[in-house]
Each structure stands twice: as structure tokens, then as C-alpha cells.
VMD Tcl script that draws the C-alpha trace (Angstrom):
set ca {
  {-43.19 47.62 -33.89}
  {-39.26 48.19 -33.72}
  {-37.05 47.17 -31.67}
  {-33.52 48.46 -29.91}
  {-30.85 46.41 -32.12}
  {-28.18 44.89 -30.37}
  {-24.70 45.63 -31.48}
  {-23.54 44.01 -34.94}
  {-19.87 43.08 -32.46}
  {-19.49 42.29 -29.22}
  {-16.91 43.71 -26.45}
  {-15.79 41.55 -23.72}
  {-14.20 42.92 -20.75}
  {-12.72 42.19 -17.55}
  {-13.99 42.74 -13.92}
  {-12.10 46.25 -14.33}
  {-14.19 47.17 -17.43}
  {-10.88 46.98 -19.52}
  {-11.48 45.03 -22.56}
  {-9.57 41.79 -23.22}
  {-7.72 42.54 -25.69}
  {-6.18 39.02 -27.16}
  {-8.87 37.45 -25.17}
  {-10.42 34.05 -26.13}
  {-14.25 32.93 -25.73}
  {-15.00 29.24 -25.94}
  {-18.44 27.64 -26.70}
  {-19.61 24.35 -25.71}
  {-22.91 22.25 -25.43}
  {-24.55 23.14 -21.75}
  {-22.67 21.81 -19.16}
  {-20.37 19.70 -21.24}
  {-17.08 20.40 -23.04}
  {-18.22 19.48 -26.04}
  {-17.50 22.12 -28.36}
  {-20.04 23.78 -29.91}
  {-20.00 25.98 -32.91}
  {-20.67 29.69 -33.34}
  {-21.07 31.72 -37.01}
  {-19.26 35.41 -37.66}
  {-22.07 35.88 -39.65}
  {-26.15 36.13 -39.12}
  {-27.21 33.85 -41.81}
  {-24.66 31.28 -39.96}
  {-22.55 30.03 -42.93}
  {-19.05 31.11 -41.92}
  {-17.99 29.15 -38.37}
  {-16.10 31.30 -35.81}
  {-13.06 29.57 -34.49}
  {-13.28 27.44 -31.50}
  {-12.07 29.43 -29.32}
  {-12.99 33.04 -30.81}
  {-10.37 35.39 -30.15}
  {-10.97 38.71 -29.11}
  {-9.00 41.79 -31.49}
  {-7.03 44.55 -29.82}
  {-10.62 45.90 -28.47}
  {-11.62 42.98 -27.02}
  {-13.95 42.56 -29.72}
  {-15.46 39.61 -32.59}
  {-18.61 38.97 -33.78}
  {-20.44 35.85 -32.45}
  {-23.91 34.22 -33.72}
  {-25.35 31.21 -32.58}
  {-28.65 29.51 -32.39}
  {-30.02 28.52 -29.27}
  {-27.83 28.01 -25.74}
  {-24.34 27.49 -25.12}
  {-21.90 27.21 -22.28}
  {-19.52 29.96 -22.70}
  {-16.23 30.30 -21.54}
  {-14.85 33.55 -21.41}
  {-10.22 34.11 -20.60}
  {-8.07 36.98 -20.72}
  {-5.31 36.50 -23.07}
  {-3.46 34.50 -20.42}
  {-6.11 32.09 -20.31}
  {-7.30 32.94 -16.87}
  {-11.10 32.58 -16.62}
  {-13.25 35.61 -16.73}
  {-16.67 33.62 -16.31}
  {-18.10 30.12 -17.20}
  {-22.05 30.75 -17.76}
  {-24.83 29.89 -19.72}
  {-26.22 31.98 -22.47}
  {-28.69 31.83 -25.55}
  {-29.69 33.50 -28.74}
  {-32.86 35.24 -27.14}
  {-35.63 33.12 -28.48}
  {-35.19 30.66 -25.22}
  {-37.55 32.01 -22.39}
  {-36.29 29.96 -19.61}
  {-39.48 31.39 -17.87}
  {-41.64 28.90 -19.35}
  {-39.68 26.23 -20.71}
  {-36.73 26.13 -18.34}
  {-36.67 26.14 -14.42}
  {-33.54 26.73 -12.91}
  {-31.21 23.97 -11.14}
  {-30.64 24.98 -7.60}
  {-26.59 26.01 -6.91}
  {-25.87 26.02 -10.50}
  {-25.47 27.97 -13.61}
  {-27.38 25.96 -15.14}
  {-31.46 25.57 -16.23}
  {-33.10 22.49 -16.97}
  {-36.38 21.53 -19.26}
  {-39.40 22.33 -16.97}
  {-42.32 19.42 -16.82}
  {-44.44 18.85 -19.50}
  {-42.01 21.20 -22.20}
  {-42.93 20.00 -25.24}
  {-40.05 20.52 -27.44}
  {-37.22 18.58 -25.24}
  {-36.60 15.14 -25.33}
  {-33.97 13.32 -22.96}
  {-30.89 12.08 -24.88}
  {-30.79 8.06 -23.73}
  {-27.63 7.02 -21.86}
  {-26.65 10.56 -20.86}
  {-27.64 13.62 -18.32}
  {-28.74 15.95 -20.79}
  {-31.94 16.96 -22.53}
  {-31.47 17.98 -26.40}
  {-33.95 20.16 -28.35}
  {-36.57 17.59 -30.41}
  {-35.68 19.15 -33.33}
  {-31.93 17.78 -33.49}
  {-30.54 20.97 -32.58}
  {-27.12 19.72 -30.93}
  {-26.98 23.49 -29.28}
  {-30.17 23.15 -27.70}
  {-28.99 20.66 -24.68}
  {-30.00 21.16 -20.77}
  {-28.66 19.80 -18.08}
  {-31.54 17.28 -16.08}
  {-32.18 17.85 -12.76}
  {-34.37 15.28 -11.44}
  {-32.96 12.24 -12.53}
  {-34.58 8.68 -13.39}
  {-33.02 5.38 -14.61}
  {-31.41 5.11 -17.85}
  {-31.33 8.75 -19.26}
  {-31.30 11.40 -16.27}
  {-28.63 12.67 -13.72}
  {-29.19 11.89 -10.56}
  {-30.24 13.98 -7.90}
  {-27.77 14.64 -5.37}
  {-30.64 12.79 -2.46}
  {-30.44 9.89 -4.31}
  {-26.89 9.30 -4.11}
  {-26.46 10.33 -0.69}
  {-28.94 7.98 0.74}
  {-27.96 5.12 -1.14}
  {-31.30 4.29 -2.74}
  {-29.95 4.05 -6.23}
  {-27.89 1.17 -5.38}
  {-28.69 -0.07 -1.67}
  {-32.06 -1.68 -0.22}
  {-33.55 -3.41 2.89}
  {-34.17 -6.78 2.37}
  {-37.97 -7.08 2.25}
  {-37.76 -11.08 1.66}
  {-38.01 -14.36 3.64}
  {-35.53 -16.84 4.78}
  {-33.05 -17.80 1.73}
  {-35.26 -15.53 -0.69}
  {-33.63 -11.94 -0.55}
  {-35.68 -9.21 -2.37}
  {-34.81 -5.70 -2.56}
  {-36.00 -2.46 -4.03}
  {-33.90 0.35 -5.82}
  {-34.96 3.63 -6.24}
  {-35.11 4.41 -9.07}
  {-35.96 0.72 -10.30}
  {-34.21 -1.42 -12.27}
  {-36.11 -2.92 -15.43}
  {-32.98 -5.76 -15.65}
  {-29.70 -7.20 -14.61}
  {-26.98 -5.88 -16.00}
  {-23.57 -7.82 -16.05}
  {-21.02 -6.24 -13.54}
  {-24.15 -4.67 -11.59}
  {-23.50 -4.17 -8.12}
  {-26.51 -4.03 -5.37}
  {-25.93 -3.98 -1.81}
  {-28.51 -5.09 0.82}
  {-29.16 -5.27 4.07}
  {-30.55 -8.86 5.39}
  {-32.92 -9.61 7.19}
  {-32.82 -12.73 7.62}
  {-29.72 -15.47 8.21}
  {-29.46 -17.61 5.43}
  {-30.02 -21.90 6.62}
  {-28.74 -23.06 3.03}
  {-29.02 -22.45 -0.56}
  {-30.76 -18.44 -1.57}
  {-31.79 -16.43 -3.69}
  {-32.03 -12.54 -4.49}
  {-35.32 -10.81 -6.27}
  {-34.19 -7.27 -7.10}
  {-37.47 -5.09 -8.33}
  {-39.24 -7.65 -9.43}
  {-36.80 -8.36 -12.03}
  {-36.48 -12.05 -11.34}
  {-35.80 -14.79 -8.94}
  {-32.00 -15.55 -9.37}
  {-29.64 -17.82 -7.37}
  {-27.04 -16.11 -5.13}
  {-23.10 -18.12 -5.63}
  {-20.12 -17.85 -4.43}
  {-17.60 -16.32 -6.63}
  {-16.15 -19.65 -7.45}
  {-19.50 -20.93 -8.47}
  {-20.22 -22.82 -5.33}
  {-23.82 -22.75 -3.85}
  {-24.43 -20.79 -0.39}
  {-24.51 -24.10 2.18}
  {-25.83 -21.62 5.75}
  {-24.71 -18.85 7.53}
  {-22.86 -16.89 5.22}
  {-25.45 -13.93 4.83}
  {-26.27 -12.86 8.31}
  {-28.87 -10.70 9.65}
  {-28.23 -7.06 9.81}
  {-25.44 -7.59 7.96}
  {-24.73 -5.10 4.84}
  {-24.08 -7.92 2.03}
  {-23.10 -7.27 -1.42}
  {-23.82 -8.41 -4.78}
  {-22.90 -8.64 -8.31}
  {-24.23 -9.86 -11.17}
  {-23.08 -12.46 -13.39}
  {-24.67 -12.67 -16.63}
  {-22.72 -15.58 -18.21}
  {-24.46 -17.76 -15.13}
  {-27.25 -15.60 -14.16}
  {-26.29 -15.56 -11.01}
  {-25.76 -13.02 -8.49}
  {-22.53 -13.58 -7.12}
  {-22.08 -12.96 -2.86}
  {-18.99 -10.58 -2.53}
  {-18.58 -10.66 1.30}
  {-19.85 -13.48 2.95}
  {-19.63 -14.11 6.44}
  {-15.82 -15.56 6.57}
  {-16.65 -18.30 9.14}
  {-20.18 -19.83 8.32}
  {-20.30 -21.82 11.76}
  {-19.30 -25.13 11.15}
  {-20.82 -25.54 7.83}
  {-18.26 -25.52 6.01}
  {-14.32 -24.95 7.93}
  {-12.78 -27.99 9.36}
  {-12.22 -27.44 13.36}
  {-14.50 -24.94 13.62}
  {-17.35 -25.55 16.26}
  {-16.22 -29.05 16.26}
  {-14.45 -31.11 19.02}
  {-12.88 -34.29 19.40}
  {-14.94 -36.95 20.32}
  {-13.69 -40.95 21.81}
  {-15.70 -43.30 19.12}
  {-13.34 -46.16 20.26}
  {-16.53 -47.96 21.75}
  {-18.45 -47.31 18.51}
  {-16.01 -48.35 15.79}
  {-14.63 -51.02 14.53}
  {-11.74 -52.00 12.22}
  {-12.67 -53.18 8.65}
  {-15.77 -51.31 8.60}
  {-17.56 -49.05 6.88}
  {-18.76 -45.78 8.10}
  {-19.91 -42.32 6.72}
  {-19.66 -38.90 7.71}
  {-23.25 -37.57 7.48}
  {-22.42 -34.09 8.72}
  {-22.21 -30.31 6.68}
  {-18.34 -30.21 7.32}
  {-14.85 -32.18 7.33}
  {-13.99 -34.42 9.92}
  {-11.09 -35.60 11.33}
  {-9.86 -39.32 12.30}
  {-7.43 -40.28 14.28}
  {-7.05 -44.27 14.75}
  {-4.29 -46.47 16.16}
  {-4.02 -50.39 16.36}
  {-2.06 -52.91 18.43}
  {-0.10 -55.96 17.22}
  {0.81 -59.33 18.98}
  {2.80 -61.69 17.22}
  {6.40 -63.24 16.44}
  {9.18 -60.71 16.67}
  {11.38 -59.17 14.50}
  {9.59 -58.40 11.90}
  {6.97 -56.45 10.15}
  {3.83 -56.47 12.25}
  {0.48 -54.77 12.24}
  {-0.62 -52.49 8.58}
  {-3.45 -49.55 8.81}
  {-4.69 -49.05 5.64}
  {-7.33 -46.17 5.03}
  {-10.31 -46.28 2.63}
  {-12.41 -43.66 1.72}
  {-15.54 -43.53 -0.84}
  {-14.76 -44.98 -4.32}
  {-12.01 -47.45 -2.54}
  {-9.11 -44.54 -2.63}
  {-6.39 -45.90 -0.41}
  {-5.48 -42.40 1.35}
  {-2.96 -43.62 3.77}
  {-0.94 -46.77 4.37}
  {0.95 -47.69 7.58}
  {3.17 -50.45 8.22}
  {5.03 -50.95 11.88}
  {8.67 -53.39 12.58}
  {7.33 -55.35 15.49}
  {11.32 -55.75 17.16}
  {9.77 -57.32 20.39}
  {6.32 -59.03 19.31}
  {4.31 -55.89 19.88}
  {3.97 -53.15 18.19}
  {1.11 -49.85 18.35}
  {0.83 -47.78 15.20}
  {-1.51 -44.95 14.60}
  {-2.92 -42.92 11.36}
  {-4.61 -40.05 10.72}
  {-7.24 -38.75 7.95}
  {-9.65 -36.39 6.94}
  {-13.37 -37.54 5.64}
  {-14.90 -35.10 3.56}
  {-18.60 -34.16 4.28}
  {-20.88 -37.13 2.87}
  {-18.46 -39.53 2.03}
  {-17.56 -42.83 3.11}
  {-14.60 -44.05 5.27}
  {-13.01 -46.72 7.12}
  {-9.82 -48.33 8.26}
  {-8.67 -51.53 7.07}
  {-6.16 -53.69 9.19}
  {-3.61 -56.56 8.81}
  {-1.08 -58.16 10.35}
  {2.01 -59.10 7.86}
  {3.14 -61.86 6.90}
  {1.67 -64.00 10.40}
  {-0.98 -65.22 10.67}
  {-0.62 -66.73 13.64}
  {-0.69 -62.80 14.85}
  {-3.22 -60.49 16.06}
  {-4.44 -56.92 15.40}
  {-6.50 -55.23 17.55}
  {-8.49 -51.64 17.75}
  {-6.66 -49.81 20.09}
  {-8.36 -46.09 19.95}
  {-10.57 -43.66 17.20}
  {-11.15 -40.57 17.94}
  {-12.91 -38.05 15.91}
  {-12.96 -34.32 15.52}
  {-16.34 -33.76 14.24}
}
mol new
graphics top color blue
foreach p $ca { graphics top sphere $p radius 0.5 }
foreach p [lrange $ca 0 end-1] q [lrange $ca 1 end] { graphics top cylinder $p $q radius 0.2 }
display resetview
């Protein structure tokens, strides 16, 4: 059987039918620009220029093997078209479907002689054949485009939380098969966090959630309903909480949701005491003196864990009395007290005169 042969060289023309004269046509892998190279000759030993450019007819000869994106200007380099085309032996019938909105066609399922190139959004030809390369249009994890659903709804890097109290677990779509370092998944909790937690992204693994400063989560900062987000750490293996809640109750900011309180009828001078709460407190004590006058009378001396003398007061008594008062914050779980002496009498006395607490 014969056949109609095409012509040996090709004439490009404009929308007007008038030939581009001076014209330029460039080839690239489909729906890249990466070039890709085209033969003046059928037995594809002598490489056209990339771009070809067209003679005083608008003319040049141009062979290829399988598909290429081709970019055809006038002269002046304004574009003429941007499209896909192929040597023939491609029937995009059977192996190719088209992509919706595009120019372009991607492998159809179950085509045996694609394979997806890992890391990227294209399918190459299994042979090696660089020309041979499709865009993907349903994309999975790892070597597929996305499709445009899956970035609009979020699912490739949002999820509900699906987990219980301080044990976060979310689901992406497609799934991750690991953490990677800098990964970033946001998730909506269900649940306020009471202390340390932890986040389980598709089964992946249980992994602590940190502040960015390395700190573990003490309550409150993850709230419920709240959009919180993540990112992984791999030199801890931890996922690190971006936004937490800026005021976690009084877990863990000094004033907040605390009030001052009179402990004058429950504390004492020289003695020890310890602050057994989640957050900072505050102490404010004062002391009186009786004794000789003129000279130095009562000293407040403040002790906190480990013996660390944090402040240390000492009053003129100019008329045989004298009232001094100090101040001092207690960190959460430490110990604390204030230590008083009258100087250099002994004949004097010091006595409690009020402690308050803002706790």
C-alpha cells in the first residue's frame, strides 16, 4: 500500500497565510523549556539549530522523533502558536488522553510504554527517549503534578485532627510515606491540649510537638478549632508548633489569670516555702523594726532554691523604728523564703509586717 508523502520542507505562516519569512521555530520537551533537538535530515544525524530559522519562504526542514512542544515567532519574535506536536507514530487515541484546558495530553492508564520520571511532573517514554515526555494529570506523591482539586482544598498539606487529647493525628491526601525536614502540615484541632503532645501524620510515626526553642508544650497552647501549624525538625525529630496560642491561660505568663492574694496570716519570716503552681509568682513582703536609734535597723534578705541570695535590704532606723519592704519573683517549682535580721542589736526586734502574693 502507498501512501500520500508529506513534503520533504516545511512552510510556516502567519494567521494571514503570509509565510514568515526570517521566522524562528523553537522545540522543547512537552510542557517544559527544555530544549529539545530536531535533525535537517531523516536519518537524524545533522541537528537543526535551536531555534530553526525560517529562509525568505518561511521555510526549513525539521525531523524529529516522537513529541515536542513547539514554539513558533515571526521574525520579531512575536508568538505565532505554542502547541504540541509529534512525528506521527504517537496515537494519542490510545496511549494519550487529553488534559482538560490545555494543550497538552497525558499517558492514559495502564500505557505500557511510559514510566513517571521521579521528582518531577512529567512522564518520559520507557525507552529513554528524552523527546517522548507528557505532562501528568492526575497527580500522586513523589512523582506526579498535582491536580488543581487537590491544591484548592488543601488536602495535600492540611487535615482534621482525627486524634485524642495531646495525641494529634492527621491525614494528607495524597499520603505521606515520611517526614521530611522543613515539611510543613497544618491541622485543625480538635481537641485543647492539657500538657505535653504529640502529632501522628499518616501513620508515619508518633512524634513530639516543641516549641521552636525546644521547650515542651506545658497546656493550652493548641486550642480547639483552632488552625495550628507545623514543621518538621529532623535534627530533633520533632514537629515544631509555629503558632501557638500567644496566652496559654496562666500556664505559663506571669500576671495572667493570677491575682494578689494577703498570705500575711500564712507566712512566716525565716521559712521555707515553695511555689507548687504551672506559672511565676510574685512576692511582695515588708518587715518592721524596734530598736535603738540612729542606726542601721531591720535587713530582708531573699532566698530562693539552691540558697541564691536574690535581693538584700537594709533600712537606717533614725527614730528606733523603721518598715522596709522587698519584692521577688519565684519561678514555678522552686523554693523561696525571706530571711530577716536586725543589725548590729540585738537587743532589737524584727517583725512580719505583710506578704502578699500574686499567684
Amino acid at each position: 500500500m502507498s501512501l500520500l508523502l508529506p513534503n520533504a520542507r516545511q512552510q510556516f505562516c502567519d494567521g494571514n497565510g503570509v509565510p514568515l519569512a526570517g521566522g524562528f521555530v523553537y522545540t522543547y520537551q512537552v510542557g517544559t523549556t527544555t530544549p529539545a533537538t530536531t535533525y535537517q535530515d531523516y536519518l537524524l544525524t545533522i541537528p537543526n539549530a535551536n531555534p530553526v530559522v525560517l529562509d525568505g519562504d518561511g521555510r526549513a526542514a525539521i525531523w524529529g522523533l516522537g513529541a515536542f512542544q513547539q514554539l513558533v515567532t515571526d521574525q520579531y519574535g512575536n508568538q505565532i502558536w505554542n502547541a504540541v506536536t509529534s512525528d506521527g507514530s504517537i496515537d494519542p487515541g490510545n496511549l494519550f488522553a487529553p488534559i482538560e484546558g490545555s494543550p497538552y495530553y497525558a499517558p492514559a492508564n495502564g500505557s505500557p510504554n511510559y514510566a513517571p520520571i521521579s521528582g518531577s511532573t512529567f512522564y518520559a517514554a520507557a525507552n529513554g527517549n528524552a523527546n517522548n515526555t507528557f505532562l501528568v494529570n492526575a497527580g500522586t506523591a513523589g512523582d506526579m503534578a498535582p491536580q488543581i482539586t487537590q491544591v484548592q482544598n488543601g488536602s495535600l498539606s492540611f487535615s482534621l485532627d482525627t486524634g485524642a487529647v495531646n495525641a494529634l493525628v492527621a491525614t494528607l491526601s495524597p499520603p505521606i510515606t515520611s517526614y521530611g525536614d522543613g515539611e510543613i502540615v497544618v491541622v485543625r484541632v480538635a481537641n485543647t491540649n492539657t500538657g505535653p503532645a504529640t502529632l501522628n501524620v499518616n501513620s508515619v510515626g508518633v512524634a513530639a510537638i516543641q516549641y521552636t526553642s525546644g521547650g515542651a508544650l506545658v497546656g493550652e497552647e493548641m486550642q480547639v478549632g483552632r488552625n495550628h501549624v507545623f514543621l518538621w525538625n529532623a535534627n530533633s525529630s520533632v514537629w515544631e508548633l509555629l503558632n501557638p496560642v500567644a496566652v496559654a491561660s496562666s500556664q505559663t505568663s506571669l500576671g495572667i489569670g493570677q491575682n494578689y492574694n494577703n498570705k500575711t496570716s500564712v507566712r512566716a519570716l525565716n521559712t521555707t516555702y515553695t511555689n507548687t503552681g504551672a506559672s511565676p509568682i510574685f512576692v511582695c513582703a515588708s518587715a518592721s523594726y524596734t530598736g535603738p536609734s540612729g542606726h542601721f535597723g531591720p535587713q530582708l534578705v531573699t532566698v530562693v532554691q539552691g540558697n541564691s541570695i536574690i535581693t538584700d535590704v537594709i533600712d537606717f532606723a533614725d527614730n528606733g523604728t523603721a518598715r522596709i519592704t522587698h519584692t521577688y519573683i519565684v519561678p514555678a517549682g522552686q523554693n523561696y523564703q525571706t530571711n530577716a535580721s536586725v543589725y548590729p542589736y540585738s537587743s532589737a526586734t524584727i517583725t512580719l509586717g505583710s506578704w502578699y502574693e500574686l499567684s
